[in-house]
N, C-alpha and C positions, 0 to 999 in steps of 0.2 A: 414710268418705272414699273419692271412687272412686278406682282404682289411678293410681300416676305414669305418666304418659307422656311419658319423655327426649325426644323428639322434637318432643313440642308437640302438632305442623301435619303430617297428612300430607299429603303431595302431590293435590290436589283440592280440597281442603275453601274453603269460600267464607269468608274472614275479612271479617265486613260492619262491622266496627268495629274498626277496630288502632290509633287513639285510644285508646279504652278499653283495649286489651290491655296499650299501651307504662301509659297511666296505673299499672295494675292493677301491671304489673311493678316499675316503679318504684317507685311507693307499699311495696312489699313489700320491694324492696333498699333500701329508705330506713330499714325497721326490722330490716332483717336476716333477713329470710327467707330459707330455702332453698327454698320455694316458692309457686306462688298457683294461683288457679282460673283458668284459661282462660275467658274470658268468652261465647266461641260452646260450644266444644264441653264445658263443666262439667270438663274432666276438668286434674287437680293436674299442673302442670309445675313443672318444676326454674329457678329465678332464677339469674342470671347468681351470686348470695352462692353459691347450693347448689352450682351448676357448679364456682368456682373454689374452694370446700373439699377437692374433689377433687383438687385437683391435677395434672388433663391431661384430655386430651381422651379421651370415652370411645367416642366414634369412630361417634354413634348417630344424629348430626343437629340435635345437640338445640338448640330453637327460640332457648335465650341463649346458646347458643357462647360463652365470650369468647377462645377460643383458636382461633380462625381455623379452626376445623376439623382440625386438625394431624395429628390420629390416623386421618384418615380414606384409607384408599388415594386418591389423587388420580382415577384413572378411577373410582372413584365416587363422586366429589364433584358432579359436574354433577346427579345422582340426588337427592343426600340434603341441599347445604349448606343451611341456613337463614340465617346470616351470612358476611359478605363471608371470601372464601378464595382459594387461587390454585387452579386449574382447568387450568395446564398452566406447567410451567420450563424453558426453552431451556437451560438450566443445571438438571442434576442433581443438582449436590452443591451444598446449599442452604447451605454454610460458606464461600461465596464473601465472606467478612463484609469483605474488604477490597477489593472492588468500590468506587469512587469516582465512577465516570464518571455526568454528569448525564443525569437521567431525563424521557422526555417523556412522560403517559399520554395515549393517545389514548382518546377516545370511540369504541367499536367496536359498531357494530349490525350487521355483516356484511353489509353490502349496498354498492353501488358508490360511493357517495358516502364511506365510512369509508374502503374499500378507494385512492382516488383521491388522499385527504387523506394516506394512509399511504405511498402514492407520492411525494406532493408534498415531506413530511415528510422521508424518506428520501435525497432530492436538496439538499434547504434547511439541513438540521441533523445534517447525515453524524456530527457526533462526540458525538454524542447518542444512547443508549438509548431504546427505543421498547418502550413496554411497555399491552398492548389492555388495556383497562376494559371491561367488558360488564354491564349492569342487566339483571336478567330475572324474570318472576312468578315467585315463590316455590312458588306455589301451580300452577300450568299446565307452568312451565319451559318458558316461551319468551321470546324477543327481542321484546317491545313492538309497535308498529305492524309489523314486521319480517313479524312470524307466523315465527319461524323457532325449531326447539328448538335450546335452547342445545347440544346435540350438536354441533349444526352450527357455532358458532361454534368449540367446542372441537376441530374437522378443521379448519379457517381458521387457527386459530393453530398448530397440529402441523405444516402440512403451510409455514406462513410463518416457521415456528422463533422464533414469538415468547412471548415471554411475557404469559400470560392470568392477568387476577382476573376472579373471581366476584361479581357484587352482586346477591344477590336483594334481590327486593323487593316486602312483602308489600300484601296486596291496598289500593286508597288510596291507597299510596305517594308517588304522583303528582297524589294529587288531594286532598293533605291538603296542607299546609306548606311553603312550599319549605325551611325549615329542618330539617326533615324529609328531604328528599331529600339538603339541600345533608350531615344529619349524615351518610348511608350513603356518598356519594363520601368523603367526609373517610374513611371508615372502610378504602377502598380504598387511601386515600393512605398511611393509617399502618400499613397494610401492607406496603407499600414499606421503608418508614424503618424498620417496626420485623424485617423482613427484610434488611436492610443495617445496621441499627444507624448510622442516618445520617437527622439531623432537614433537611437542606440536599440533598441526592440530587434530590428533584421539580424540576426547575426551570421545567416548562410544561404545561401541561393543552391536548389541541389537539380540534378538531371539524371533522365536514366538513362543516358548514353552507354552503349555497351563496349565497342572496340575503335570504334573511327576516332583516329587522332586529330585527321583535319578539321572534324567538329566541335571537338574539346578544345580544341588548340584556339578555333576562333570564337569560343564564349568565355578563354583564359584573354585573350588577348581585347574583348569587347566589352564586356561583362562584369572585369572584375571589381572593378571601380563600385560598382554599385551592392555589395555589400563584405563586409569582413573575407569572408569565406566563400569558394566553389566548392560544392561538393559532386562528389561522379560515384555514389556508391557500387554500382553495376559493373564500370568500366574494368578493360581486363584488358593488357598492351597485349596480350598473348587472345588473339581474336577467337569467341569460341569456347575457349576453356573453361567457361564457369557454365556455359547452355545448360549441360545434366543440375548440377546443382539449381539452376533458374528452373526448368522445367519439374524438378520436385518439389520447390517453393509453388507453382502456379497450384501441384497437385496436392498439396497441403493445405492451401489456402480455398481450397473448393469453388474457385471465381472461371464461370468456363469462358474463355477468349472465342469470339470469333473473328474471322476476317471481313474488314470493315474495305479498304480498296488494293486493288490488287495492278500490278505491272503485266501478270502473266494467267488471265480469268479463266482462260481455258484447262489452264493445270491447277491454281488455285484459286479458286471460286470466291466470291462475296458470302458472306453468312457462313462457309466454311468452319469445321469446329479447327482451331488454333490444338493438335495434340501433336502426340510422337508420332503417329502415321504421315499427315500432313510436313513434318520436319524432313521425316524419312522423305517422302514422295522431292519433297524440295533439294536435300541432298543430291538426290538420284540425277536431277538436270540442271544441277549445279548450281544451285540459289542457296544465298546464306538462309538456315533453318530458322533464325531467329528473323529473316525479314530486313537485317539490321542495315542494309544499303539501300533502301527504298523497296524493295521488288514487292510487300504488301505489308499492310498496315492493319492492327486489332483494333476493336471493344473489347473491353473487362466488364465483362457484365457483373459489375459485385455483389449487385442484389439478388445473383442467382445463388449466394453463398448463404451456408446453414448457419452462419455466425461470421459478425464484424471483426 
């Protein structure tokens, strides 16, 4: 038998079936295993059964976690976590157990659009806790269309004093099941609850979707189960109409965006400053200004601002 490897999945490795791996796992905590064959790389990982015989975290990465990652120093979780974990606590002393106040999780992909939503957020539902969600390849450890390593997100929330979870997500993720994706948010969620020891805490899940209805329509349709409320603060059914207003919030708020990945680099470049020239220039050959169909993606650099 080749040796166990706690960890699964190193950081690279191409998981070209994680169907089969989730099947393989399960099937094997379904008889009680402490472990199974990895199905790409042959080599014996440890089952979520083996994991929790142990009795904590043994602080290695390992591919079934079921302890949120616990033991792992937090600055090196963005490195190692393989399941959902917190990534950074505006709060220190995690015995805050009798915190009550309701929780809103935002969708956080670090870019201008999360960032504006988190503004928006912050003005509309002041006695609300606001706490970032972030999805990211397990495998790469970056932010999705974003192109951005999760590093980056984890200096956005340090420097915004907010509270960060971790959701990798291994390769497929996204293009397998949405009951699939919808289980790893759920798994964000009961991280919450099961860090305040409070099943009622979540009270809204918010995005910063701006005008696509087929996007809203399938996080209404996915999504909603998993807490009280969606919220869409940005959204505008009239596609467009609120940009001037948005682009006066970005210049209010002093956070300069740049362009993080791009559809079209030759017209709009990486590093690119995100302003009204750039909008203008995208107008001119027909790209939404906001970016909002894919065509390119920001950083908010927040720590570039004179004040939080």
């Amino acid at each position: 038998m080749k040796a166990i490897e706690s960890c699964g999945v190193q950081t690279g490795t191409d998981i070209e079936d994680v169907a089969s791996l989730r099947e393989i796992h399960q099937a094997a905590v379904d008889e009680g295993k402490h472990t199974c064959i990895h199905p790409i790389s042959g080599l014996t990982v440890f089952t979520r059964v083996g994991l929790l015989s142990r009795g904590r975290c043994c602080a290695s990465g390992c591919l079934f976690c079921p302890y949120n990652h616990d033991n792992i120093k937090i600055e090196r979780r963005p490195a190692l976590i393989k399941q959902t974990a917190w990534l950074f606590r505006s709060i220190e002393d995690e015995s805050d157990k009798n915190l009550r106040q309701n929780v809103i999780i935002l969708f956080w992909s670090g870019g201008k659009d999360s960032f504006l939503a988190l503004r928006a957020l912050v003005r509309e539902r002041i006695h609300e806790r606001i706490i970032l969600l972030t999805t990211f390849s397990a495998e790469q450890r970056i932010v999705g269309m974003q192109n951005l390593p999760i590093s980056d997100i984890v200096k956005q929330a340090k420097y915004l004093n907010l509270d960060l979870i971790g959701v990798p997500l291994l390769s497929n993720d996204n293009g397998t099941t949405a009951e699939t994706y919808q289980d790893r948010i759920q798994s964000g969620i009961q991280l919450v609850h099961n860090t305040y020891e409070s099943e009622k805490l979540v009270s809204a899940i918010a995005f910063g979707d701006l005008h696509l209805n087929e996007i809203v329509n399938w996080r209404k349709q996915f999504l909603n189960q998993l807490a009280p409320e969606l919220l869409f603060p940005l959204f505008r059914e009239d596609a467009g109409s609120n940009y001037p207003a948005l682009v006066d919030e970005l210049k209010m708020s002093q956070v300069e965006c740049i362009i993080s990945a791009s559809e079209f680099p030759d017209l709009i470049g990486i590093g690119d400053r995100f302003d009204e020239e750039l909008m203008q220039k995208a107008s001119r050959n027909g790209i939404d200004t906001f970016g909002e169909n894919g065509e390119f993606h920001t950083l908010a650099k927040v720590w570039t601002s004179t004040s939080r």
